[in-house]
C-alpha positions as a Python dict, from the first residue, in 0.01 Angstrom:
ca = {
    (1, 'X'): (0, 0, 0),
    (2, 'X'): (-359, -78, -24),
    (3, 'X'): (-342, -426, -111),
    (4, 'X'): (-50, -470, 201),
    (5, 'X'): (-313, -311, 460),
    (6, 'X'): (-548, -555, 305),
    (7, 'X'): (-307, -853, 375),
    (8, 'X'): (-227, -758, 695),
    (9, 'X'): (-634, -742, 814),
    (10, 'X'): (-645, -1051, 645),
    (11, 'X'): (-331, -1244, 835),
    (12, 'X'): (-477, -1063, 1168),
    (13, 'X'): (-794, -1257, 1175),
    (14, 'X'): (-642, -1611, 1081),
    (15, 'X'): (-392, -1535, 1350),
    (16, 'X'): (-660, -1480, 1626),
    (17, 'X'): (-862, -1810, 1540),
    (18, 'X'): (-549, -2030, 1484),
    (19, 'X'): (-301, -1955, 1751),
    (20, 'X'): (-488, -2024, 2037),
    (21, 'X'): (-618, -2365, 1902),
    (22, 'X'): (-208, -2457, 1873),
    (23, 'X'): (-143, -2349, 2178),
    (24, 'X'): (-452, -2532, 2354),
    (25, 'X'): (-671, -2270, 2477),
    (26, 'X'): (-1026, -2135, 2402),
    (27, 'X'): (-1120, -1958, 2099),
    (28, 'X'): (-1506, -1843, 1986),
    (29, 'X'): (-1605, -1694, 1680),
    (30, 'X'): (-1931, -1569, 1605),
    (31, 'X'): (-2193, -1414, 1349),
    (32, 'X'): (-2440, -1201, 1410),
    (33, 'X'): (-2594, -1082, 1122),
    (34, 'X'): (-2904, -783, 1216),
    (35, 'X'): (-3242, -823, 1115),
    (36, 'X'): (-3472, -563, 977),
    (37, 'X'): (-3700, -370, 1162),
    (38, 'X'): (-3994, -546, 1342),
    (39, 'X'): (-4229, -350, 1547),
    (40, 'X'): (-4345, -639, 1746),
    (41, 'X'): (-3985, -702, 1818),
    (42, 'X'): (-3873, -338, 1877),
    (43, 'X'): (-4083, -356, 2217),
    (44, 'X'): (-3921, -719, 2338),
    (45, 'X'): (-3547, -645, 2171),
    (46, 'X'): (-3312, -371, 2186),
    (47, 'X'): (-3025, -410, 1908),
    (48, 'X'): (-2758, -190, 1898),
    (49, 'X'): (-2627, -180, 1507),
    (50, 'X'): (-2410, 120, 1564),
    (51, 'X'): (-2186, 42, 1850),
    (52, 'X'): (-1897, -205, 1915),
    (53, 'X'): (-1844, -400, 2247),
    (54, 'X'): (-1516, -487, 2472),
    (55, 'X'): (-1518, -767, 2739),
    (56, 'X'): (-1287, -941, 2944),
    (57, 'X'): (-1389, -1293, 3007),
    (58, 'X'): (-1353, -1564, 3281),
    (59, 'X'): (-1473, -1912, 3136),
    (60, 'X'): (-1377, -2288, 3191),
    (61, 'X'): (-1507, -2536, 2951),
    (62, 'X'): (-1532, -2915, 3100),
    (63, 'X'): (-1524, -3244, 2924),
    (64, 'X'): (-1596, -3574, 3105),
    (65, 'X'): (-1810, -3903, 3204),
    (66, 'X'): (-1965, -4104, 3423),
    (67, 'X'): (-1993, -4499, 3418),
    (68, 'X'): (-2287, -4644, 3603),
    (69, 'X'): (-2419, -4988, 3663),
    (70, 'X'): (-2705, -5015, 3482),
    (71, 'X'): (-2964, -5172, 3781),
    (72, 'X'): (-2804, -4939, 4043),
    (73, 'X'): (-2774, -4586, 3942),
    (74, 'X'): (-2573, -4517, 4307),
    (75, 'X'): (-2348, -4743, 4193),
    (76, 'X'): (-2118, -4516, 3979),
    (77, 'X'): (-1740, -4413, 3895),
    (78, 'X'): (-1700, -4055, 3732),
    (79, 'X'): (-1394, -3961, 3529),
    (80, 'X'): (-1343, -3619, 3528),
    (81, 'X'): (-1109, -3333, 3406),
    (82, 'X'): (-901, -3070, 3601),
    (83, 'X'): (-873, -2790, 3318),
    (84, 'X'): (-838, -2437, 3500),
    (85, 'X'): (-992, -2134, 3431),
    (86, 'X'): (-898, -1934, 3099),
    (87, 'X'): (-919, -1538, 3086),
    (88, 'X'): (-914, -1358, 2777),
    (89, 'X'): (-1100, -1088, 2615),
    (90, 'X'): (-1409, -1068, 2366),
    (91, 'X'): (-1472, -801, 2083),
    (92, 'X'): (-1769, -760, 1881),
    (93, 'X'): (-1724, -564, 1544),
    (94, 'X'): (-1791, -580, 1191),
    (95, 'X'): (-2074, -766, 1270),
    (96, 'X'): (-1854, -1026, 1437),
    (97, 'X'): (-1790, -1122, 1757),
    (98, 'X'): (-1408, -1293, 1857),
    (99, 'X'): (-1355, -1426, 2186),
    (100, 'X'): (-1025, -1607, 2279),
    (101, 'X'): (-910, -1695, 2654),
    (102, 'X'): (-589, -1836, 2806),
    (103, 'X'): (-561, -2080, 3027),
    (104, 'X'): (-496, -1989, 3394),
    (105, 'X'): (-174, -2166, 3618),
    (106, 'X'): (-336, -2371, 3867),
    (107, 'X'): (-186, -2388, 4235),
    (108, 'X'): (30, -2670, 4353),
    (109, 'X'): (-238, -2802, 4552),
    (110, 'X'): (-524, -2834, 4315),
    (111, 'X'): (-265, -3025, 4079),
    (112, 'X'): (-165, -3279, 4343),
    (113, 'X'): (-517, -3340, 4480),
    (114, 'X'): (-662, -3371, 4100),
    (115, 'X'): (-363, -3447, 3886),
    (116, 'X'): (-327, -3267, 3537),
    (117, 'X'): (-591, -3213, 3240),
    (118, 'X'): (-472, -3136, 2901),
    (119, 'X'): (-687, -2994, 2689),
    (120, 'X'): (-726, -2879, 2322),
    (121, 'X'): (-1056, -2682, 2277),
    (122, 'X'): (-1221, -2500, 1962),
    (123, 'X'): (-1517, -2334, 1955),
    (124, 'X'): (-1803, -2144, 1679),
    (125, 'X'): (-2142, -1990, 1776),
    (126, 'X'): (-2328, -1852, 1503),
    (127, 'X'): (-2663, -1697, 1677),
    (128, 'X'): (-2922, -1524, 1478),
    (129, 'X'): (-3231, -1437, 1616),
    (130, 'X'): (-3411, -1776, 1488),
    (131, 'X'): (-3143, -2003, 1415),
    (132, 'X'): (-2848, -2080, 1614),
    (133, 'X'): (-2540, -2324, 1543),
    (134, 'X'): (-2274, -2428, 1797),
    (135, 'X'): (-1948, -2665, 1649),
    (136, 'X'): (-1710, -2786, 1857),
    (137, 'X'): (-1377, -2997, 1840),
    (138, 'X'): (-1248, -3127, 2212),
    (139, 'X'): (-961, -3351, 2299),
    (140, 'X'): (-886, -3413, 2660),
    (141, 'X'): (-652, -3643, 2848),
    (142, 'X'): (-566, -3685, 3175),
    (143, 'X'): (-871, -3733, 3424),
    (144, 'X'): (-911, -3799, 3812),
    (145, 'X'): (-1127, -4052, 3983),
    (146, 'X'): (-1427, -4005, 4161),
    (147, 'X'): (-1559, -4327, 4317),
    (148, 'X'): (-1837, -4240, 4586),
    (149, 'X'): (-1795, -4581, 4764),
    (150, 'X'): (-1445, -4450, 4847),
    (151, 'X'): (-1381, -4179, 5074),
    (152, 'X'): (-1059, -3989, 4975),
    (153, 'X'): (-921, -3836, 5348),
    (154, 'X'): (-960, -3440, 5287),
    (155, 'X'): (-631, -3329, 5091),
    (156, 'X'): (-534, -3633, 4990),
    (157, 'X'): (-492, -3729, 4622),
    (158, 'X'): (-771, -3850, 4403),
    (159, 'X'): (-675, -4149, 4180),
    (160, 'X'): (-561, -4046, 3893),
    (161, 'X'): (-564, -4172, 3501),
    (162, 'X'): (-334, -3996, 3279),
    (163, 'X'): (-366, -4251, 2993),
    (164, 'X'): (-698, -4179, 2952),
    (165, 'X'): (-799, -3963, 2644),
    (166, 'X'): (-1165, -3823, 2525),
    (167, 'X'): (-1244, -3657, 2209),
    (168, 'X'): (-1585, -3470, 2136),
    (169, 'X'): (-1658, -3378, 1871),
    (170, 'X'): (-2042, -3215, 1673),
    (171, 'X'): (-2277, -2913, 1605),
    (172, 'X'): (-2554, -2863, 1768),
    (173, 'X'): (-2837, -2609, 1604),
    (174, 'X'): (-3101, -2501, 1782),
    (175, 'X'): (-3476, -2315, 1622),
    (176, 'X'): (-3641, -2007, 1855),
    (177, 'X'): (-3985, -2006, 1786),
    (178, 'X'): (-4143, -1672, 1934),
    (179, 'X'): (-3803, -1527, 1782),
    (180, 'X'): (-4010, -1147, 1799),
    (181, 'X'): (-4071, -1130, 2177),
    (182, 'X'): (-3769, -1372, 2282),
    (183, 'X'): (-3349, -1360, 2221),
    (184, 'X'): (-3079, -1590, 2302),
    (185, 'X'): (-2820, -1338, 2201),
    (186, 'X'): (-2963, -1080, 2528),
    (187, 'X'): (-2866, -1324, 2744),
    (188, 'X'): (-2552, -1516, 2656),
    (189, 'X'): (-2358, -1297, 2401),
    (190, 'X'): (-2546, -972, 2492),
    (191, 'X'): (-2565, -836, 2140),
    (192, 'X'): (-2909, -772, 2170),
    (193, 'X'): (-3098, -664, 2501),
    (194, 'X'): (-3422, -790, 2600),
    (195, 'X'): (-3666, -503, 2714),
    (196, 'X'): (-3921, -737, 2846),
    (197, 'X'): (-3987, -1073, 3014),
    (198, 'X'): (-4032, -1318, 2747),
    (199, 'X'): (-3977, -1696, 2682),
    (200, 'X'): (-4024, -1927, 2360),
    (201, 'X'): (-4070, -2283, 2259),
    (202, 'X'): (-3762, -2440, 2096),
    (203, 'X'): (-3625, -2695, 1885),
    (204, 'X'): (-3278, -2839, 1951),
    (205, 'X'): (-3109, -3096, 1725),
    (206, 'X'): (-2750, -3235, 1736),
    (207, 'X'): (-2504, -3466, 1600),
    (208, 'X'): (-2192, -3558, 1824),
    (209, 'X'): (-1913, -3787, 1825),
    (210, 'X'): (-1771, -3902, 2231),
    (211, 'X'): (-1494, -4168, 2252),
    (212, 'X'): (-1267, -4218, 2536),
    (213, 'X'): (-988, -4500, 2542),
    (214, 'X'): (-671, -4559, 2768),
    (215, 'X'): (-388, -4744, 2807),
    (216, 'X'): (-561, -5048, 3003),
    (217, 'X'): (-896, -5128, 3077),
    (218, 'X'): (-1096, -4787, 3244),
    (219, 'X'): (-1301, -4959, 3528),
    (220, 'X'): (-1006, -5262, 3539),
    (221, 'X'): (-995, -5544, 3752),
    (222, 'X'): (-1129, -5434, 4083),
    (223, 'X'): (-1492, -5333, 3938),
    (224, 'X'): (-1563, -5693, 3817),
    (225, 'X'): (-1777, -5773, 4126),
    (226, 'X'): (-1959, -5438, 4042),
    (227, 'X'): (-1965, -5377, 3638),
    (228, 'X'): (-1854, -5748, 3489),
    (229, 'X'): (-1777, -5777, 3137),
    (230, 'X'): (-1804, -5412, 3118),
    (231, 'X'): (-1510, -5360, 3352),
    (232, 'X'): (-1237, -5460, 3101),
    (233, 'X'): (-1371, -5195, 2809),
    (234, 'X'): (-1046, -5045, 2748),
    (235, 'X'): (-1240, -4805, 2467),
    (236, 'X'): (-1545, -4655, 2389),
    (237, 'X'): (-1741, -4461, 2107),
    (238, 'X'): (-2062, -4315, 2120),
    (239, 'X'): (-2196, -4113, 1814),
    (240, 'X'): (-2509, -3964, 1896),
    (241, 'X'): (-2835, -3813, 1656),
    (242, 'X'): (-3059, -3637, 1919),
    (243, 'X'): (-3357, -3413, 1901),
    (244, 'X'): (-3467, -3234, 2190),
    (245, 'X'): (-3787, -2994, 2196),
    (246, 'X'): (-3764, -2742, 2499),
    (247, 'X'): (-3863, -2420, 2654),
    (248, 'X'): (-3639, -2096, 2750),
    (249, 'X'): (-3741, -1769, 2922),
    (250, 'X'): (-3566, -1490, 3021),
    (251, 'X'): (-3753, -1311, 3333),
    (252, 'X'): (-3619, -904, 3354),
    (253, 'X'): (-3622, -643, 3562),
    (254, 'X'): (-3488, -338, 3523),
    (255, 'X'): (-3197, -400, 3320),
    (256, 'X'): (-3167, -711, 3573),
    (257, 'X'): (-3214, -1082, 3380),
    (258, 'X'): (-3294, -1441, 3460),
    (259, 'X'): (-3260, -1700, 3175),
    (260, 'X'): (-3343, -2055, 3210),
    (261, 'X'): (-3323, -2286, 2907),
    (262, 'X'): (-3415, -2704, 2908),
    (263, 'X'): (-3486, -2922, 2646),
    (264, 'X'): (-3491, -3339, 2647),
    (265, 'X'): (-3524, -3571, 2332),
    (266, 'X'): (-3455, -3898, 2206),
    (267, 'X'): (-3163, -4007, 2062),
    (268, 'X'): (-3043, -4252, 1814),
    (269, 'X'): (-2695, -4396, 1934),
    (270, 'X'): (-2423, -4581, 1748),
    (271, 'X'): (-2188, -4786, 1995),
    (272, 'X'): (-1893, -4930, 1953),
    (273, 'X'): (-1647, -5078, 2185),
    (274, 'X'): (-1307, -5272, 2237),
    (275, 'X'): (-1195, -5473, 2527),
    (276, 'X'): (-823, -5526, 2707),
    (277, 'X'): (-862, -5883, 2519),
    (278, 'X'): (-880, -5697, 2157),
    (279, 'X'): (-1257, -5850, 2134),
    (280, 'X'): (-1456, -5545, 1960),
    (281, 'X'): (-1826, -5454, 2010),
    (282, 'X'): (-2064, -5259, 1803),
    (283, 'X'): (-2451, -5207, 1875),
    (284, 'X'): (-2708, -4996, 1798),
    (285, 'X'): (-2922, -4822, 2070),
    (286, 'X'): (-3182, -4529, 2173),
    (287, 'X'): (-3183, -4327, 2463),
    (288, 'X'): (-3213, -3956, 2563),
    (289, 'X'): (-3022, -3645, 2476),
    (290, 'X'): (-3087, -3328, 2712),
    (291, 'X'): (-2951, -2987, 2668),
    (292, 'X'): (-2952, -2732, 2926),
    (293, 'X'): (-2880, -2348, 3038),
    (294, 'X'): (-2839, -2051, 3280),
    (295, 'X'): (-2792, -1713, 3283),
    (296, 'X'): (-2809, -1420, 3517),
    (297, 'X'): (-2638, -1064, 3505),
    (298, 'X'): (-2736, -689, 3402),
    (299, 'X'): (-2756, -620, 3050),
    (300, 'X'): (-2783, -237, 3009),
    (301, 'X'): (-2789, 38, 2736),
    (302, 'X'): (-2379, 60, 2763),
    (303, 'X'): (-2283, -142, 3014),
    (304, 'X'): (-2317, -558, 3061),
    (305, 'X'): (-2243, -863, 3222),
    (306, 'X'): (-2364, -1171, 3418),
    (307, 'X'): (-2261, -1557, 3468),
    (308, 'X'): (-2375, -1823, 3225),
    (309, 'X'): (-2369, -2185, 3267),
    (310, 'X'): (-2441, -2417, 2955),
    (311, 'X'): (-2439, -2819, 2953),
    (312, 'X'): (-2494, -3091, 2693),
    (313, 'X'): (-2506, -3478, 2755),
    (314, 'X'): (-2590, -3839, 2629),
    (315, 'X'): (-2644, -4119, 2726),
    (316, 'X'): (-2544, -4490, 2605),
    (317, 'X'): (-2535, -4850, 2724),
    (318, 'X'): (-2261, -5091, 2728),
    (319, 'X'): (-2293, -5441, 2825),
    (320, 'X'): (-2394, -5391, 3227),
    (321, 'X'): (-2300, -5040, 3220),
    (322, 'X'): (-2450, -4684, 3137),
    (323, 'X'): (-2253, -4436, 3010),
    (324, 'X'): (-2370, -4072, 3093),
    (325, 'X'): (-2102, -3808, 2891),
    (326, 'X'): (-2126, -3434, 2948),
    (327, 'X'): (-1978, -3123, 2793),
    (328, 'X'): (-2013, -2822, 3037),
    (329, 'X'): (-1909, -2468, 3045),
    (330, 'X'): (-1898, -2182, 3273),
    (331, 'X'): (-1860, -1855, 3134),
    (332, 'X'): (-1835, -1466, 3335),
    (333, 'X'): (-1770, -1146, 3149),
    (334, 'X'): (-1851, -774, 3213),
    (335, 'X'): (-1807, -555, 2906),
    (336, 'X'): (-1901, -161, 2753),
    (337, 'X'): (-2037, -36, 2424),
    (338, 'X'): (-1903, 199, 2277),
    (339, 'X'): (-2039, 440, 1941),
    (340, 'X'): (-1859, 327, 1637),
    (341, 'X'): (-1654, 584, 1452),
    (342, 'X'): (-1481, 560, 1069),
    (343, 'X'): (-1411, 206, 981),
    (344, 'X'): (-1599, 36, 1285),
    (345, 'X'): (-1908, 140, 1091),
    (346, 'X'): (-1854, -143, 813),
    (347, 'X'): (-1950, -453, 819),
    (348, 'X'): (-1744, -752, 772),
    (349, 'X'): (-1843, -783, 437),
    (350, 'X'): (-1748, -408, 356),
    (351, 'X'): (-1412, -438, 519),
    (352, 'X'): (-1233, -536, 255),
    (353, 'X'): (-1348, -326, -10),
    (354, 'X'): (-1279, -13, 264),
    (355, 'X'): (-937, -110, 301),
    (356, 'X'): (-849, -146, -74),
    (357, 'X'): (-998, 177, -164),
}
């Protein structure tokens, strides 16, 4: 009977990460291991080892590009995706936190004005209170048209490109220097609470794979006079080895919180490219990688919530063109803490053994 409880915990938690990816919704799983006691710290950070949270969660998670000629940044084309919201709910326990979300209907309207998005989308976070680690695995297809030199009459349909598919995929880890007097997890997982206002220095570093490819050539015929050679790339790759240093602070008041987070590097870009006449391209070129982030909300003793707004993006030239990716998401929660009791006190490593004897 032991060993079938034990089974049964075990087939639980592969069940939450794996279904959702199948069925092409959000999933996040994270670790937050506690540190030991810090005096310094104590005064800036609030942790809360001996409670467990509940959230619901409102989020939408956006993959697309831009293409832009490379002498005229106003002359531009953006491809981007229609994925609706997700709602779902997020548990921290065990020392772990699980947060999976279900993509929303969308309207009639919104689906004939910007077509269809289909998205797969998988997602880890691993934040400690120095290191943290984000890996991700995206696959989109389906993207609308957004040409500023032409003016789509108000709710009429964008152009739309079904063929077109993007996949994006890395891990990005990130160093907090002042790691006593500053957290990430206050403000955007809300594990810990920050007492005080407080910012650090910070290190990001990432490695990323972006290609997108369609049926026929993206730009096509009618951007020749704009984008020339570049106009009949029918696919793209762009892996990416950036290094960003940056600054975050978190300004609070009274349970209240402000977080703004921006860091800009170089980056070291393989290219590679094919062309609607099968003639291939592959280069290799520098440019910038820039990672940035919001948050605002309350973040109290039991209760907490706010709006957060994270974005990642490259940059990468091809022939005439530049090619500015991004990788955005939008995230809103409110949750409550509540005291653990019996089992909840373990941690994940101690679940197990609790179960068995």
């Amino acid at each position: 009977m032991k060993y079938t409880r034990l089974a049964i915990f075990i087939l639980g938690i592969v069940t939450t990460i794996t279904i959702p990816a199948i069925g092409q919704d959000d999933v996040s799983v994270g670790a937050f291991p506690e540190p030991g006691y810090d005096s310094v710290r104590s005064k800036y950070i609030k942790t809360f080892p001996n409670h467990f949270f509940l959230w619901p969660v409102l989020k939408q998670r956006r993959l697309g590009f831009e293409m832009q000629r490379e002498k005229d940044s106003k002359t531009s084309v953006s491809y981007r995706s229609n994925k609706p919201y997700s709602l779902g709910l997020g548990m921290y326990l065990f020392e772990l936190a699980i947060e999976v979300a279900f993509a929303l209907p969308q309207d009639e309207a919104n689906r004939r004005i910007y077509g269809e998005s289909d998205a797969s989308d998988l997602q880890l976070n691993i934040i400690g209170r120095k290191w943290g680690i984000d890996a991700y695995v995206q696959n989109y297809d389906g993207f609308y048209v957004d040409d500023p030199s032409v003016k789509i009459p108000a709710n009429q349909p964008y152009p739309h490109r079904r063929d077109i598919e993007t996949t994006n995929n890395g891990v990005s880890v990130n160093y907090t220097f002042d790691n006593k007097r500053f957290s990430f997890r206050s403000t955007y997982n809300f594990i810990d609470q920050q007492l005080r206002s407080a910012g650090s220095f910070l290190l990001f570093g990432s490695l990323s794979s972006f290609k997108a490819a369609g049926d026929s050539a993206i730009l096509g015929d009618s951007y020749v006079n704009k984008f020339g050679s570049a106009s009949s790339i029918k696919s793209f790759k762009v892996t990416t080895l950036g290094i960003a240093p940056g600054y975050t602070y978190s300004l609070i008041y009274k349970g209240f919180f402000l977080n703004g987070t921006l860091a800009l590097g170089p980056a070291h870009n393989w290219l590679s490219s094919m062309r609607e006449d099968g003639v291939e391209k592959n280069d290799i070129k520098f440019n910038a990688y820039a990672a940035a982030r919001i948050g605002l909300g309350y973040n109290g003793d039991r209760i907490f919530g706010g709006f957060s707004f994270i974005a990642q993006g490259r940059s990468a030239k091809f022939d005439e063109v530049q090619l500015l990716s991004s990788n955005t998401t939008f995230k809103m929660l409110i949750g409550y803490r509540f005291g653990e009791v019996g089992i909840l006190k373990k941690r994940i490593w101690d679940v197990p053994k609790a179960l068995i004897n």
